[in-house]
C-alpha positions, -999 to +999 in steps of 0.1 A: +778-270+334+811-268+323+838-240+324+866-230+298+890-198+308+866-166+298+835-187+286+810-207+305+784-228+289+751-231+313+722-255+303+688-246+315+677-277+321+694-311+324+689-339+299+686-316+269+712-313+243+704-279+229+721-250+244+700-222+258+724-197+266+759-188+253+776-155+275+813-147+273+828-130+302+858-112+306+889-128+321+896-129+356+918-103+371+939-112+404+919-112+436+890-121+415+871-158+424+855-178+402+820-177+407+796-209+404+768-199+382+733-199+400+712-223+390+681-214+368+647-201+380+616-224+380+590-217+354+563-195+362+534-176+347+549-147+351+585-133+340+608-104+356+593-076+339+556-084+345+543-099+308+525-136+316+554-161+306+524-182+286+531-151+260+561-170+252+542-189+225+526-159+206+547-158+172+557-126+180+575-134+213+611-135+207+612-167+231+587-185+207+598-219+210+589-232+173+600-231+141+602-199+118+580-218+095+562-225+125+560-189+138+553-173+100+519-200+095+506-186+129+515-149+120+493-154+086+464-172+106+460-144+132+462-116+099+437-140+082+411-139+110+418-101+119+412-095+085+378-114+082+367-101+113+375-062+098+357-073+065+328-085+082+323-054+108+323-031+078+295-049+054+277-052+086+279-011+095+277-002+060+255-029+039+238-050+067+217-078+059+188-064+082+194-029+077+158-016+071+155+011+048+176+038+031+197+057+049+198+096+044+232+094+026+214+061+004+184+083-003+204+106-017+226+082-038+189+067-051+182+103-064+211+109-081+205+074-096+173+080-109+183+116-126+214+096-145+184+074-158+162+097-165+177+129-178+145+149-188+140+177-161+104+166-159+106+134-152+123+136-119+112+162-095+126+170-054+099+197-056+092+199-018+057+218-023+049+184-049+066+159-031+046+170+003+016+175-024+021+138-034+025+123-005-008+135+017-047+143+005-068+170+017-093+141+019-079+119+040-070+125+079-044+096+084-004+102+093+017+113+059+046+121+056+061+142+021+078+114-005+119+119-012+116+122-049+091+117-078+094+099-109+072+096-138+075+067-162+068+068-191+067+029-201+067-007-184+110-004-192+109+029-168+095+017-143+117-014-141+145+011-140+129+025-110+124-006-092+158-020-095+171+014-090+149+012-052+159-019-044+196-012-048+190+012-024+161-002+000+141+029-010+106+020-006+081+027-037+044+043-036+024+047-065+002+075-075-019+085-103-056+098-097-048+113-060-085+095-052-082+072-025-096+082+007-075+061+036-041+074+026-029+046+001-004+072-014+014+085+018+051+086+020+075+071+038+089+089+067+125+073+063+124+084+026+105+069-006+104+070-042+066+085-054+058+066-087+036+093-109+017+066-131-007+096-147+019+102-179+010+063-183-023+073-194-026+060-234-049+034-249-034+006-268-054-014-284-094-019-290-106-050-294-141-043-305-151-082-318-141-091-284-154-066-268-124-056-250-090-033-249-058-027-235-047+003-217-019+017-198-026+017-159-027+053-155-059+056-180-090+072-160-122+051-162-144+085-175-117+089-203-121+050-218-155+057-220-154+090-233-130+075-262-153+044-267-185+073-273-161+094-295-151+063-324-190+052-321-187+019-302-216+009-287-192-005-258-182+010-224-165-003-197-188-005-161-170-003-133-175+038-119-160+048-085-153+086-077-146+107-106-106+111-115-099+072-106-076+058-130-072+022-139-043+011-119-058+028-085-094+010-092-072-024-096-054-019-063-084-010-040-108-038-057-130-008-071-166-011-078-191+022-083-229+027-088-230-001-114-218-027-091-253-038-080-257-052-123-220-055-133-199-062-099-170-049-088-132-051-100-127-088-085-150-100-111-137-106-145-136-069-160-095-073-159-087-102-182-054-097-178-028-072-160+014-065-170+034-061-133+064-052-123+073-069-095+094-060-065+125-075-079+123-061-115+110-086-135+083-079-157+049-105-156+015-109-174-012-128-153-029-143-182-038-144-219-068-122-228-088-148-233-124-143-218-117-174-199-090-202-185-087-229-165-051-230-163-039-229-127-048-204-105-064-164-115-030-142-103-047-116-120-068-111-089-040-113-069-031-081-073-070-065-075-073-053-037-035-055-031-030-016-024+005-019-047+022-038-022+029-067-042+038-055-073+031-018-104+006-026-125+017-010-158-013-021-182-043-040-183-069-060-207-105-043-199-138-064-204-163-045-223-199-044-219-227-034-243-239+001-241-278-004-233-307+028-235-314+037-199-335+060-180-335+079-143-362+078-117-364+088-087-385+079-055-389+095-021-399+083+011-404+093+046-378+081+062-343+061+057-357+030+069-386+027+045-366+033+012-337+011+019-364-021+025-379-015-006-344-019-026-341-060-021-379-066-032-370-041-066-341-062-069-357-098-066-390-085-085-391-101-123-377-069-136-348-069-109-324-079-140-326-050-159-322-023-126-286-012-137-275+012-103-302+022-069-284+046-051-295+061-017-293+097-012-305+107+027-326+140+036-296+157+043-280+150+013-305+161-010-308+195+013-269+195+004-275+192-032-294+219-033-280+245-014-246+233-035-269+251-063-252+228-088-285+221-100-306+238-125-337+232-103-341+224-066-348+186-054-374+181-031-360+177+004-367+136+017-347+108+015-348+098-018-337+064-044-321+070-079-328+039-103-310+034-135-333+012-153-317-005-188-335-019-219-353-010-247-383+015-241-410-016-240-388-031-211-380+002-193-419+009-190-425-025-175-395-019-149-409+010-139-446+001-135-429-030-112-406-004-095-434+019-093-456-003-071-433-019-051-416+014-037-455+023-032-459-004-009-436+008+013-443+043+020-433+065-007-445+097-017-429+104-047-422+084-079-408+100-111-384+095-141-366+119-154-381+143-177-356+150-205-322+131-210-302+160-202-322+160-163-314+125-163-277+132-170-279+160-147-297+140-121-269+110-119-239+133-120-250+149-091-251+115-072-218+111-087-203+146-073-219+139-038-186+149-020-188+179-038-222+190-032-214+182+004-188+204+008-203+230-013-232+232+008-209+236+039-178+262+032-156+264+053-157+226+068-133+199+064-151+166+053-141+126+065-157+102+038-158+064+050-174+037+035-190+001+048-206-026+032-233-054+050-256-081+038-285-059+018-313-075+045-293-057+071-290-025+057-317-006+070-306-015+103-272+001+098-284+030+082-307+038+109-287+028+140-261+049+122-279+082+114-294+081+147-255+075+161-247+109+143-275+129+156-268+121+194-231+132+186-243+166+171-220+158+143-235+173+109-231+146+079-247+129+050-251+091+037-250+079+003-253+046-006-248+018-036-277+004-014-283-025-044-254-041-027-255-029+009-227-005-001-233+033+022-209+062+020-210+086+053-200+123+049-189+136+083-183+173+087-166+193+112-149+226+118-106+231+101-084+232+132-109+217+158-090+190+169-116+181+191-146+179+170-119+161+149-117+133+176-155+131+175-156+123+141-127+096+143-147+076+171-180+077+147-164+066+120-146+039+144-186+028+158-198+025+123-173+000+114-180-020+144-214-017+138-209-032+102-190-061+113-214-071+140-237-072+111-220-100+092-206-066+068-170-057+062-148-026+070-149-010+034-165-022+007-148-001-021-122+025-005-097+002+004-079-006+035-048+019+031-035+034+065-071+040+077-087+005+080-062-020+083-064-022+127-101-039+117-085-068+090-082-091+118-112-088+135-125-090+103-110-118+084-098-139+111-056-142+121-051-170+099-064-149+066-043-120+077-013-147+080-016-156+047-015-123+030+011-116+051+031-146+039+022-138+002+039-104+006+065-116+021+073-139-006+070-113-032+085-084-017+108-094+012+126-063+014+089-048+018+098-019-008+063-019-021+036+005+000+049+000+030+031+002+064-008-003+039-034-029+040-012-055+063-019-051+102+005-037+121+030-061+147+051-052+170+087-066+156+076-044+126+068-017+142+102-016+160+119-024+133+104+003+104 
């Protein structure tokens, strides 16, 4: 330290040559002394006022001991990070990566979307008697919830507009088009979803009559195709028949089949040469030429027959035709269940078992139904009864029937008769074909579950009879038909509207008679689909490793699981939680 009169120069610490402090003090007055400057505190981590002395080296300390350049490249590193930091919070509360679905302000935005790209008023409804309409059946007893908005396409280009529209705003999809389906495969979304209305997509394209084939837009009806084929004088139809109103795209997602399925299969055979998709990122696909067959790579057409919509909208398809043959009706009776379903697999393996097109099984209780339903001109004898649809030319039809004849003889029945006139014969199959109908007909004022099964044929009759006599313990009232050429039954169960209890009854029958099934070797459903309704039995049923493997195919195709969410795909529990 050194002094000069009025200025003293004090260094901090010895052995440094910069200055630290500079003070100039006034001059001394007489009687003042000359004071010897104190020496410097030690360093500590704390200062006078109370702020940690390592604060010293934030560039904002006026004590920071670098450079301005120094102090400046921290300042912009610390604004850098705060900033990425902000950036990041807000994507993550507004856009995050794992954010589920639509939000009620997204919904919204997705609605407004969709009436910018489709200005006609009918094209987009927010109806709430339609959207709760299109989003639950009468018919079906699973959770629903009403859809946000409805959209009917027009075109394969709407409906991409849709589906990039959705996924813009994680809005789930759900298609719709017959209203059919019996375990709630057209249910909303409770968080908000976009209903696809494919019945406007309704038109024939193109027949191919050489090839005995045609394309047509998904949201054709199966009864309408052949109704056209009749009209232009084609001697063609198309066989696949499930429950009247089904339309194209709704047979293709539940793996269809109907009462021809015991001559001409169901939908996973090769009726659908080829389907157009949209997938669940937009882009537009066709499975395959129409070529009757190919060998190149694997069939993705059936990837999507059975897939509920959750992979992908099928817009149009290529239909196999099959040639339109004479048939006739008859009808046999028999004194119990058990006795007429054992006499289907020796029909069906007798010479003449070729040409039996359909042998439906319509119980006791369904023919009482049918009946009382009085939509028939004349009443049906009361007995568990067999329809056959035999198909050939009149020479071959009488030989059919004199094999049919004796064989259902052999085991028990009473009653063996074809149809008198075409028009009974008409009559006589519609009726099979508006079972539901009759059913509740015959019983106003009752709400009706319809469930289906499928087993080995040879195990039929034990199913049908462990099953009726099931129902008859319960006291529940009901009635079975069957596509009992391919161990296909259907089982009407009736109870009371607003009887929750008798409700509950019917729920655990229906649950026993799946159970029973697949302790015969049979599956869950054989034509209705899996939907809401059946898909806690896919494991048990197809093992964890098949389940895992559909699972990973929709994941790969729809990752944002926009496509019929919460069908066909077993529940877990991070899903659950999460959705």
């Amino acid at each position: 330290m050194f002094t000069t009169p009025g200025v003293s120069f004090q260094f901090s610490r010895p052995f440094r040559t910069s200055i630290r402090s500079v003070t100039t003090k006034p001059s001394l007055g007489s009687g003042q002394f000359l004071r010897r400057p104190l020496p410097p505190p030690p360093y500590s981590t704390s200062s006078s006022s109370g702020i940690p002395g390592y604060l010293r080296y934030s560039p904002w300390s006026k004590d920071f001991p670098g450079s301005w350049r120094t102090r400046a490249l921290l300042q912009s590193t610390v604004y850098a990070i705060g900033l990425v930091v902000a950036i990041n919070y807000v994507d993550k509360l507004w856009f995050p990566k794992d954010r589920g679905y639509a939000s009620p302000r997204e919904v919204k935005v997705a609605i407004e979307k969709l009436k910018a790209a489709f200005p006609e008023e009918t094209q987009v409804s927010t109806n709430p008697d339609e959207l709760k309409l299109y989003g639950s059946s009468d018919n079906s007893y699973h959770p629903t919830s009403p859809h946000s908005v409805i959209v009917r396409p027009q075109s394969t280009d709407d409906v991409v507009k849709i589906v990039k529209i959705a996924v813009e705003c994680r809005m789930p999809m759900v298609v719709y088009s017959g209203a059919t389906s019996l375990e709630g495969h057209f249910s909303g979304i409770s968080t908000g979803s976009i209903c696809i209305d494919m019945s406007g997509m309704d038109k024939i394209l193109e027949i191919n009559e050489a090839d005995s084939d045609l394309v047509c837009q998904s949201g054709a009806k199966w009864e309408d195709i052949n109704q056209t084929l009749h009209e232009k004088g084609l001697p063609l139809f198309f066989p696949l028949d499930p429950g009247p109103g089904a339309t194209i795209g709704g047979m293709i997602g539940t793996g269809c089949s109907g009462t021809n399925a015991v001559r001409y299969g169901t939908a996973k055979a090769e009726w659908f040469l080829n389907l157009t998709v949209v997938l669940p990122n937009g882009e537009v696909i066709k499975t395959r030429r129409r070529a009757r067959k190919s060998a190149a790579g694997f069939d993705t057409t059936k990837l999507f027959i059975g897939a509920e919509g959750t992979l992908g909208i099928v817009t149009e398809a290529t239909l196999r035709l099959a040639p339109l043959l004479p048939t006739k009706v008859a009808m046999a009776q028999f004194p119990n269940v058990e006795k007429a379903v054992s006499a289907v697999q020796d029909v069906l393996n007798s010479p003449y078992g070729n040409q039996i097109q359909c042998v439906e099984l319509l119980d006791d209780k369904m023919m009482s139904a049918i009946n009382q339903a009085g939509l028939v001109s004349r009443p049906y004898p009361v007995s568990d009864t067999l329809f056959f649809k035999i198909q050939g030319d009149d020479p071959a039809i009488k030989l059919a029937s004199e094999s049919i004849s004796a064989i259902v003889k052999k085991h028990g029945s009473s009653r063996y008769e074809f149809a008198s006139t075409e028009k009974e014969a008409e009559e006589l199959w519609m009726n099979r074909k508006y079972a539901l109908m009759s059913t509740m007909g015959a019983f106003s004022g009752m709400r009706c579950w319809t469930t289906d099964v499928c087993v080995p044929v040879s195990r039929l009759p034990q199913l049908v009879y462990e099953t009726k006599k099931d129902l008859e313990e319960t006291g529940l009232i009901s009635t079975i038909v069957g596509h009992v050429g391919d161990g296909n039954f259907h089982a009407f169960l009736l109870f009371k509207d607003q009887d929750d209890q008798e409700l509950a009854k019917v729920s655990d029958a229906v649950h026993r008679l799946v159970r029973r099934s697949l302790a015969l070797d049979g599956t869950c459903t054989g034509e209705h689909g899996v939907g809401i309704g059946k898909k806690e039995f896919l494991v048990e049923e197809l093992g964890e490793g098949t389940v895992e493997l559909m699972k990973s195919i929709k994941k790969t195709i729809d990752p944002l699981d926009l496509m019929n969410p919460g069908k066909l795909y077993p529940d877990d529990e991070k899903k659950s939680s999460t959705h």
